[in-house]
C-alpha angles and dihedrals in degrees: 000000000000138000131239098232113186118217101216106198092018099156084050120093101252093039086059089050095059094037078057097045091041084060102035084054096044090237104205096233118140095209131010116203124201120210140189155151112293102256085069088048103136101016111134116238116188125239125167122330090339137025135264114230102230105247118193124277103245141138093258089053098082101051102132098009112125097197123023112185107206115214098146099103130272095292104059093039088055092057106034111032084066092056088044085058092042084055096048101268118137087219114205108204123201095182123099080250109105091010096115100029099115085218096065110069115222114234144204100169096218086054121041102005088144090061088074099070084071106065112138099184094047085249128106125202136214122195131223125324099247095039093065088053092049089042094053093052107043093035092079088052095052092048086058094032128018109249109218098182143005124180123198145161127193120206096214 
């Protein structure tokens, strides 16, 4: 059986970007839900083979969802990834919001998958764009050759 899996931030760039990759992969979700602030309340995103009408981001929202992804920005992450975990969500977050809190484990999933079975406030981390690249990549050489130091700078 499936899971009901809520897009926070769906009419934004990254969040159409998930609702596409949720689809592309066959995700075996049962239900997506995509969520925003309230001025795209109503808009259509497509998903599948229809589309999925944008519902506001609020507490009460993910009652009943088993995974909310977070791409909506730090503040409403910090509020509301919180009130996805009190209802029973595993929130991932891919804001800078719960990067650093030591009780939310920081995940690349082809690195550390194991690391998400320990999440304490129901909500898991990843960190920067360019740092998961670096951190695939380099993860397979460290595993063959300890890596002491790595400097590197990102012109974003």
């Amino acid at each position: 059986m499936g899971v009901t899996v809520a897009v926070v931030g769906a009419t934004g760039m990254v969040g159409r970007e998930m609702l596409s990759v949720l689809a592309e992969r066959k995700f075996p979700a049962d239900k997506v839900v995509a969520l925003a602030s309230p001025r795209s309340v109503g808009q259509k995103r497509p998903f599948r083979h229809g589309d999925r009408t944008v519902a506001e981001a609020e507490p009460d929202a993910f009652a009943g969802v088993d995974i909310a992804i977070f791409s909506a920005g730090s503040g409403p992450s910090k509020t509301l990834a919180p009130a996805a975990a009190e209802r029973g969500a595993v929130g991932v977050d891919n804001s800078s919001c719960w990067r650093m809190d030591p009780d939310v484990p920081l995940v690349v999933p082809e690195v550390n998958a194991d690391a998400i079975a320990n999440r304490p406030k129901g909500i898991i981390a990843n960190p920067n764009c360019s740092t998961i690249q670096m951190l695939v990549a380099l993860a397979p050489i460290q595993a063959l050759s300890r890596i002491e130091h790595i400097v590197v700078s990102t012109y974003q």
